[in-house]
Every structure is written in structure tokens, then in C-alpha cells.
C-alpha positions as CSV (number, residue, x, y, z in Angstrom):
1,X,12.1,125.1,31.3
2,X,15.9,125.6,30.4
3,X,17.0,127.0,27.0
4,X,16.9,123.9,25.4
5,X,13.6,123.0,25.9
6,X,12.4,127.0,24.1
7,X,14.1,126.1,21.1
8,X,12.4,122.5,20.7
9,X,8.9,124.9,21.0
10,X,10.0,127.3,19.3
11,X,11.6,125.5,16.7
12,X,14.5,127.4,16.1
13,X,17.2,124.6,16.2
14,X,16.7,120.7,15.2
15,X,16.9,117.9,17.3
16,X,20.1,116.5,15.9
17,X,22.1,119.8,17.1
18,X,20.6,119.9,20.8
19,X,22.4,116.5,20.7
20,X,25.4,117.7,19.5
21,X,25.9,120.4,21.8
22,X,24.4,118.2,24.6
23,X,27.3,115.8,23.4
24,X,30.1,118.5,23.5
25,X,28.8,120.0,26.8
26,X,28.5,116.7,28.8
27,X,32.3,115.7,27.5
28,X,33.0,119.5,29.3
29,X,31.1,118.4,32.2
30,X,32.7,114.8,32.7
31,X,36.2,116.4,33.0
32,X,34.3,118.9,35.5
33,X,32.6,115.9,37.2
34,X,35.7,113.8,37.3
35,X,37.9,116.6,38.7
36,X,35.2,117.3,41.0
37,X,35.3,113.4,41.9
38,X,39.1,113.4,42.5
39,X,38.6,116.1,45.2
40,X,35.9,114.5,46.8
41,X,37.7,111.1,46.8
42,X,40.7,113.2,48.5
43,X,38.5,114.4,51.1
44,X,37.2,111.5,51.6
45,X,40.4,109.5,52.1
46,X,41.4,112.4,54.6
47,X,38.0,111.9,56.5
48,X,38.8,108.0,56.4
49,X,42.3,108.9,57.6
50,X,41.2,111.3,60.5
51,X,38.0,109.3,61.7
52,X,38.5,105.9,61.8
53,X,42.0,105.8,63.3
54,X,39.6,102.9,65.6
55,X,38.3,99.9,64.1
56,X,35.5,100.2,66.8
57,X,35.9,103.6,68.3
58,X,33.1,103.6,70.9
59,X,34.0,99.9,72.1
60,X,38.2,101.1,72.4
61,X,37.7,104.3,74.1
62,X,34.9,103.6,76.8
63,X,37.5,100.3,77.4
64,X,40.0,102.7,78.0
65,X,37.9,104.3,80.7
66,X,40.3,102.0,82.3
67,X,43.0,105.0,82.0
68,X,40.3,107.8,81.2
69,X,38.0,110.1,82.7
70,X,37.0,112.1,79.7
71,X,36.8,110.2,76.2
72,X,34.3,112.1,74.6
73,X,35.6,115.4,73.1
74,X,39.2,113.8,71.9
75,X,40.8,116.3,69.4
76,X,42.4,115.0,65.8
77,X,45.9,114.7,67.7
78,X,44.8,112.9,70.5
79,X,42.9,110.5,68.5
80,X,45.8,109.6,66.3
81,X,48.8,109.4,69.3
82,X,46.3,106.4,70.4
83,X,46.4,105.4,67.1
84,X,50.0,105.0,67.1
85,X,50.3,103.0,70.1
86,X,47.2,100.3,69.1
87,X,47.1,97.3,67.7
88,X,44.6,95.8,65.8
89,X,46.6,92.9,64.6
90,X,45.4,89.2,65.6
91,X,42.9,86.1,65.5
92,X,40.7,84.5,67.7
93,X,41.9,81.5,69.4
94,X,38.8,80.7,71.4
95,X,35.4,81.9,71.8
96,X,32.4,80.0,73.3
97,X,30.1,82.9,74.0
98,X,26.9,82.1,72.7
99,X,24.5,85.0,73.9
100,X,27.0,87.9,73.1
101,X,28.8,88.2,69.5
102,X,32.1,89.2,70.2
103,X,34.6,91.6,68.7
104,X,38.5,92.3,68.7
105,X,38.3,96.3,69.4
106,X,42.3,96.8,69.5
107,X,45.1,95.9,72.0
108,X,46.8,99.6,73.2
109,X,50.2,99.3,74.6
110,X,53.0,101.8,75.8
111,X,55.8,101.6,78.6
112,X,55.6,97.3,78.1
113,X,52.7,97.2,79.3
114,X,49.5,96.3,77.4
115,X,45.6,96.8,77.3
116,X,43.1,94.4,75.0
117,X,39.7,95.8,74.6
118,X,36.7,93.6,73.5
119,X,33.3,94.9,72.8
120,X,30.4,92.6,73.0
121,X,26.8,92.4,72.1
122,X,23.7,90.6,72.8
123,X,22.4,88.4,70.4
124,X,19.1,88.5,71.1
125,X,19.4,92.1,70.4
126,X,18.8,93.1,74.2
127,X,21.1,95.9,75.6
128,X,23.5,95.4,78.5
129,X,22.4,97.1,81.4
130,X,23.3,97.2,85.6
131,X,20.6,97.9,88.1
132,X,21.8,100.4,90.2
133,X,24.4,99.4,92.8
134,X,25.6,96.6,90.1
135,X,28.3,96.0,87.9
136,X,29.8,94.3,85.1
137,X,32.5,91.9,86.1
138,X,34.8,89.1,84.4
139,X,34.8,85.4,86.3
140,X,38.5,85.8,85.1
141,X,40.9,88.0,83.2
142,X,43.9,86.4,81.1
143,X,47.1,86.7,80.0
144,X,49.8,85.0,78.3
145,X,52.5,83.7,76.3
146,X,51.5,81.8,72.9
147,X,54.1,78.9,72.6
148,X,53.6,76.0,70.6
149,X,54.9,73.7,72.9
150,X,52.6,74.6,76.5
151,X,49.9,76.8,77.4
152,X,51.6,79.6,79.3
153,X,48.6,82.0,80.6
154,X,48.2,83.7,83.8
155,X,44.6,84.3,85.5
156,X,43.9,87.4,87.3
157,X,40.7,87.9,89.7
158,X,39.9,91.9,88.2
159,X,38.3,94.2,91.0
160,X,38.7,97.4,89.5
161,X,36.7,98.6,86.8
162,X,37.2,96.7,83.4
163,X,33.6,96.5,82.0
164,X,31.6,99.7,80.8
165,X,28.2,100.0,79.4
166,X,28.2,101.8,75.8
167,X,25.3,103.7,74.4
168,X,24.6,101.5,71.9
169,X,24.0,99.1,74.5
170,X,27.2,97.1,73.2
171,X,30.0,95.8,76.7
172,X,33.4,96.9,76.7
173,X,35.3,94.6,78.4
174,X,39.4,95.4,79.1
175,X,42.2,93.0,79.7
176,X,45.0,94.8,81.2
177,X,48.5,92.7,81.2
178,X,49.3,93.5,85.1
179,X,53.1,92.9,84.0
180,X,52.6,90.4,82.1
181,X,55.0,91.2,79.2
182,X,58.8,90.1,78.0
183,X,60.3,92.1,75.4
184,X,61.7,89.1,73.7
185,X,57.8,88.4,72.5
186,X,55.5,90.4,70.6
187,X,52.3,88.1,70.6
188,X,50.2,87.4,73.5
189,X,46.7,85.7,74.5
190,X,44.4,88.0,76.1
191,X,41.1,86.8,77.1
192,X,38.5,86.3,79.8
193,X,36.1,83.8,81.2
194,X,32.3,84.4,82.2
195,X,30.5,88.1,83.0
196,X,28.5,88.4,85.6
197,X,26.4,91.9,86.6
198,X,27.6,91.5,90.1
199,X,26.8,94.3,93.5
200,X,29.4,96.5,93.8
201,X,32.0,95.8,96.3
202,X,30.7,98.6,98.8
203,X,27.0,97.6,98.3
204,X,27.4,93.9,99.3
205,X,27.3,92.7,102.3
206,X,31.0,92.2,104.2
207,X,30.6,88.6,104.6
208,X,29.3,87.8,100.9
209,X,32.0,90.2,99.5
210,X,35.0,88.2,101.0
211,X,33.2,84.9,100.3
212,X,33.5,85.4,96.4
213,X,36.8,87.1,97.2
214,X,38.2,84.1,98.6
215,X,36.6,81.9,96.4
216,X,38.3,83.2,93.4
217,X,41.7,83.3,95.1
218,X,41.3,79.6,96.7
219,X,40.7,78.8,92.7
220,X,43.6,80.9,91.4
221,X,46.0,79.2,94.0
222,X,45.4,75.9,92.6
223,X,46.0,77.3,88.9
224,X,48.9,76.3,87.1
225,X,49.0,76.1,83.5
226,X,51.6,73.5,83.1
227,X,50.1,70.9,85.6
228,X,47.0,69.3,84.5
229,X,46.8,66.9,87.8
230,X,47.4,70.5,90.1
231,X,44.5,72.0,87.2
232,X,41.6,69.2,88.8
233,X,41.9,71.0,91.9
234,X,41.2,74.1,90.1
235,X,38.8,73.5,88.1
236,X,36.8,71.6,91.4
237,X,37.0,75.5,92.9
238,X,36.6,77.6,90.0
239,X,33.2,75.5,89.2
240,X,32.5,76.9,93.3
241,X,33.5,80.1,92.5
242,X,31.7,80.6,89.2
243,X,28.2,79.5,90.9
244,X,28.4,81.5,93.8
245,X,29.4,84.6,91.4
246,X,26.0,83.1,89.4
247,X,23.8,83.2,92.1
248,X,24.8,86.8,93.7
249,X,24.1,87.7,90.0
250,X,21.6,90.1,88.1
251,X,22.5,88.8,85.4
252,X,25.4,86.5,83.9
253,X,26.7,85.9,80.5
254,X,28.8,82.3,80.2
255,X,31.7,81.7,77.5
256,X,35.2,82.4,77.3
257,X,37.4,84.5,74.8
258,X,41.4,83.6,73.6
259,X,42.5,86.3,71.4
260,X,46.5,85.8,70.2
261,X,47.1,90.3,70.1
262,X,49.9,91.1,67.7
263,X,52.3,93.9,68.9
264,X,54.6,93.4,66.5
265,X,54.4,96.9,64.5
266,X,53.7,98.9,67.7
267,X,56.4,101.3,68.7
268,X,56.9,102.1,72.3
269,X,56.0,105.9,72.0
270,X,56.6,106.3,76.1
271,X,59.7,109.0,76.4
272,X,62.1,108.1,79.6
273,X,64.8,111.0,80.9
274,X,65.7,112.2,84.3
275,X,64.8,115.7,85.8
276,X,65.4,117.4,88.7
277,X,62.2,117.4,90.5
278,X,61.5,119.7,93.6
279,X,65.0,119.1,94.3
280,X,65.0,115.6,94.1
281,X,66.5,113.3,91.5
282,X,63.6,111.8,89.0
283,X,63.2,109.4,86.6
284,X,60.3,109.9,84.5
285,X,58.6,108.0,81.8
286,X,56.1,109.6,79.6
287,X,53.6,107.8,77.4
288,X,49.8,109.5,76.1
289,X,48.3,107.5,78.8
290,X,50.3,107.2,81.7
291,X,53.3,109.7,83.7
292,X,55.5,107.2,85.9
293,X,57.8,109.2,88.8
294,X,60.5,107.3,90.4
295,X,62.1,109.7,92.9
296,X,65.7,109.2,95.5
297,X,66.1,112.0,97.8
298,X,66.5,112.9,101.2
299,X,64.0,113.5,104.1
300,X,60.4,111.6,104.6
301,X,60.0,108.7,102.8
302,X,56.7,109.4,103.1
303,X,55.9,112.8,101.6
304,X,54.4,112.5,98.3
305,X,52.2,109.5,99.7
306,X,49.1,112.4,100.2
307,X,47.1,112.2,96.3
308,X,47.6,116.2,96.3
309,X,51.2,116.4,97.1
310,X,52.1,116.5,93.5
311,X,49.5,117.3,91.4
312,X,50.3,116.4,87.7
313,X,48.8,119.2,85.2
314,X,49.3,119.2,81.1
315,X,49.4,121.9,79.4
316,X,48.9,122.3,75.3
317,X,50.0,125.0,73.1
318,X,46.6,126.6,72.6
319,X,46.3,126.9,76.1
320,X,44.1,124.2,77.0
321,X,44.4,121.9,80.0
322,X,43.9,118.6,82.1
323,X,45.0,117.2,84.7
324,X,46.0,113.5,86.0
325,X,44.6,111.1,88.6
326,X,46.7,109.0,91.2
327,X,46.9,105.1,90.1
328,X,50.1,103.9,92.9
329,X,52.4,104.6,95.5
330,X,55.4,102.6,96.3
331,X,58.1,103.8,99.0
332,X,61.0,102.6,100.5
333,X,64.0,103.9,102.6
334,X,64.8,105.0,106.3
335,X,65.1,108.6,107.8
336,X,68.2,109.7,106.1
337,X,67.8,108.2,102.2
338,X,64.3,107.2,100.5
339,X,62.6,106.1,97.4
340,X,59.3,106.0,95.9
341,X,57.4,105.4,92.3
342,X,54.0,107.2,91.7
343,X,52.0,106.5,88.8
344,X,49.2,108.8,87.1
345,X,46.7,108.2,84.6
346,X,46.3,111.6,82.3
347,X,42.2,112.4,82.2
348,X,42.8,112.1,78.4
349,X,45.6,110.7,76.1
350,X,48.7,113.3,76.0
351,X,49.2,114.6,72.6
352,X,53.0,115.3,72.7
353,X,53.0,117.1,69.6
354,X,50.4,119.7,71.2
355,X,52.1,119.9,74.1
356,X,53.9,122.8,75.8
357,X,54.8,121.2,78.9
358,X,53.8,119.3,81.9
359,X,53.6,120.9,85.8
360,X,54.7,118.3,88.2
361,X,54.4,119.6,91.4
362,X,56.0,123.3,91.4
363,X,58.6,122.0,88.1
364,X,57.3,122.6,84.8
365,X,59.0,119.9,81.9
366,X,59.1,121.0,78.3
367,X,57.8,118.5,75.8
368,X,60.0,118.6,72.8
């Protein structure tokens, strides 16, 4: 019972004042509650701001397993330098999946090169899952230009990892460009055609391993956007290649996806400059998810071919650190002059504003 209440029982004030002063102290409390409001709405927006930097977080960032080994623990800084470098701009162009709803999840991009990221889900409300020894695979990745006048895609048969399983039970499916980009363009269709829960490579038998193999390439050959006649052909092998994918199959999901991916407002955040690197001259390009080396020097052309040669470590302000996995290795040369380009994929994305510098090899590079 509050002091209100006494009074009524005790009748020591009427009615008509309680309201008054319940009148007075509620227009007190309003400017309390609405202050108190205002702050909260503050937060709020600052939550907004720091959290949903993704439109679909879990979908973007177990896609970008592609580049990742850890995407679980991301710090604030992290989170927003992918931010920065995605795109979430775009429309469907196509989509005849009927068993899985699909969604746009954003289209990352650094160093002209570009990675969509789709996340699907079963409409029957079933999760995705792959028996042991199985995996998620496209029938084909795509990439192109959108031009009014032709249909000017490439198709890609995708053997490394582009698929991943979320805990929700949702598909993340990643379409990487594989140097398909010209700067003069911004937009370009990303898509893919057909999943099918497939055996790993190393668990299938040689023989039916190089059979799909060389069914998708014997379709891909005969694949040329501009030339329908040259396209009957294709479409005679791809139907081969898609039912030999469907009967090796655990499972298979049919449709295909066109999504036109705006880059229009995304800055290339990668950082290029030349070093001096273990006494060789290097170029170096620098973006939060990939380190690109291209070295001229003397000696073996061969010497940084071994993964551990030059390990890559980053280093952050606080202390913290991670390191970088091996993606390619390109050489060239003779015995008195060589070149080579090696590229790594950081464990997470680099935060350059947290960062104190990067060990390549036995040269440390400030970050600035």
C-alpha cells in the first residue's frame, strides 16, 4: 500500500487532490519517461548500428567460410571493416527454386574481386543436412555482365568449398567471381544452378569422381552465351551431367538463382605499396580478407613454394593475434632472375584500424 492509498483510509485528503497531485507528478514523470526514452532510443540505434552491420549475419559469414577459418568471435571492428566492403544492393533476376526460399545475404568485394552469398531454406521446414563423407555442391556457379543487349555470363564447375550448413539448418551458398570483374562495370549477375549433397571428392570412387568431372567440363566446353545453335550442344550435356550428379546424390535440390549485385557504393578498401621483403622487392596488396605478395629477386625461383616458408601473422594493438592460410602459388623465372605471387586468406577479416602490424616472414609492416 503506497501513501496514497493511507490517506484515502484514512481520510485525510479528498479524492480531487490525490488527482491533482497524481496530475502534477505524472507531468514530472513524462519528462522523466521521455528523457528516459530518448536514451534508450540512442542505445538502441547504437546497438542497431553495431549489430546488424549484416542483413543476414549467420547466412554472410558461414558463406565467407570461403575466406575464413574462424567467424564466430568477430570483434565490433572486424564486423564493421566487412561491413564496409559489402554490398547489399540488388534484385532478383531469376529464381526457380521451389523446395528452398531463397535470400540475397550480401555480395563482399575487395582487390576487384567479388564474393555473393545466398542463404537458403527448406520450405517444408526440413533442415539441410550431409551424411558423413557428403557435401553440398552447386551443378553450376555463375557470373556475369548485365547488358541489355546479350546475356554475357560465365559458368564455372566449383570444387572447392562454397556450400556450408548453418545452425539453423538454413544453406549458405557462395559465388565467387574467379576474375570475373572489369572496372568499367559495377553490376554483375551472380547466380547458380541445381544443389546436390554429393560424396566428397576423396570418398568417391576414382572412376566416378572423374566421370562427373568430365561431365561438367564436356558441358562447359560447349557453353557459350552468345551462340544459341553452340548452347543445343550444351544443354544435350549439361542435362548428362546434371542426372549423373542426381543419381550419385543424397540428396538434390533443383532451381536456379540470377541475382544483378550492385557494387556501385563499395569502396575498394584493399591498400597496395611496395616493401622490401627478406631482401627481395615486393608488391603487396592488403584488403580485410586477403594479403597478395608478388615478389622479383634473385636465386630459386622456387623458394617460397613450401606453405611454411613465409608464414603470414597479424598482429593487433591489444596484443591479440592470427594468422593466415595459403590460397596460391604462381612462379616464374630461370636461375639468375625470378618471380612469384602468393596469396593468403587471413583466419578472420583484418581490422586495419586495430592493427599494429603484419609479420611476413622475418619483416614486420606497420599498418597506418
Amino acid at each position: 500500500m503506497n501513501e496514497m492509498e493511507l490517506l484515502r483510509v484514512f481520510g485525510g485528503i479528498s479524492d480531487r487532490y490525490i488527482l491533482e497531485a497524481d496530475v502534477k507528478k505524472r507531468r514530472r514523470t513524462n519528462k522523466r519517461i521521455i528523457a528516459i526514452l530518448i536514451a534508450a532510443a540512442l542505445v538502441l540505434m547504437c546497438a542497431i548500428g553495431a549489430g546488424a552491420y549484416f542483413a543476414d549475419r549467420v547466412g554472410l559469414l558461414n558463406g565467407l567460410k570461403w575466406y575464413f577459418s574462424d567467424t564466430e568471435n568477430l570483434t565490433e571492428g572486424e564486423i564493421k571493416a566487412l561491413d564496409e566492403m559489402t554490398s547489399y544492393k540488388g534484385e532478383f533476376r531469376e529464381n526457380t527454386f521451389k523446395k528452398a526460399e531463397v535470400t540475397f545475404s550480401g555480395t563482399i568485394f575487395a582487390d576487384n574481386e567479388y564474393t555473393a552469398v545466398f542463404t537458403l531454406r527448406k520450405t517444408d521446414g526440413t533442415p539441410f543436412t550431409a551424411p558423413e563423407g557428403y557435401v553440398w555442391r552447386t551443378g553450376f556457379a555463375d557470373v556475369g555482365l548485365d547488358l541489355f543487349f546479350l546475356d554475357h555470363t560465365s559458368k564455372s564447375y566449383v570444387i572447392t568449398p562454397q556450400c556450408f550448413i548453418n545452425g539453423d539448418g538454413s544453406l549458405s551458398v557462395a559465388v565467387h567471381s574467379n576474375g570475373f570483374f572489369q572496372p568499367q562495370f559495377r553490376k554483375y549477375i551472380v547466380g547458380f544452378t541445381n544443389l546436390y549433397c554429393v560424396p566428397e571428392d576423396h570418398t568417391v570412387s576414382s572412376e566416378e569422381s572423374t566421370e562427373r568431372q568430365e561431365l561438367a567440363y564436356e558441358a562447359l566446353n560447349a557453353y557459350c552465351s552468345e551462340d544459341k545453335e553452340q548452347n543445343r550442344q550444351y544443354e544435350q550435356k549439361r542435362d548428362k551431367y546434371f542426372a549423373y550428379s542426381e543419381k550419385i546424390s543424397y540428396e538434390s535440390v533443383i532451381g536456379e538463382v540470377r541475382y544483378l549485385t550492385d557494387l556501385s557504393d563499395i569502396p575498394d578498401s584493399t591498400l597496395h605499396f611496395d616493401t622490401e621483403l627478406e631482401g627481395q622487392t615486393a608488391e603487396v596488396r592488403i584488403s580485410p580478407i586477403g594479403i597478395d605478395l608478388a615478389l622479383e629477386g634473385f636465386g630459386e625461383r622456387m623458394r617460397y613454394k613450401d606453405e611454411s616458408s613465409l608464414p603470414i601473422t597479424i598482429v593487433y594493438k591489444d596484443g591479440t593475434s592470427f594468422g593466415a592460410k595459403r590460397t596460391y602459388f604462381m612462379s616464374d623465372g630461370n636461375e639468375d632472375r625470378y618471380s612469384c605471387s602468393i596469396g593468403f586468406y587471413p583466419d578472420r577479416p583484418i581490422d586495419f584500424a586495430q592493427t599494429d602490424h603484419i609479420t611476413i616472414g622475418n619483416t614486420d609492416l606497420r599498418i597506418s
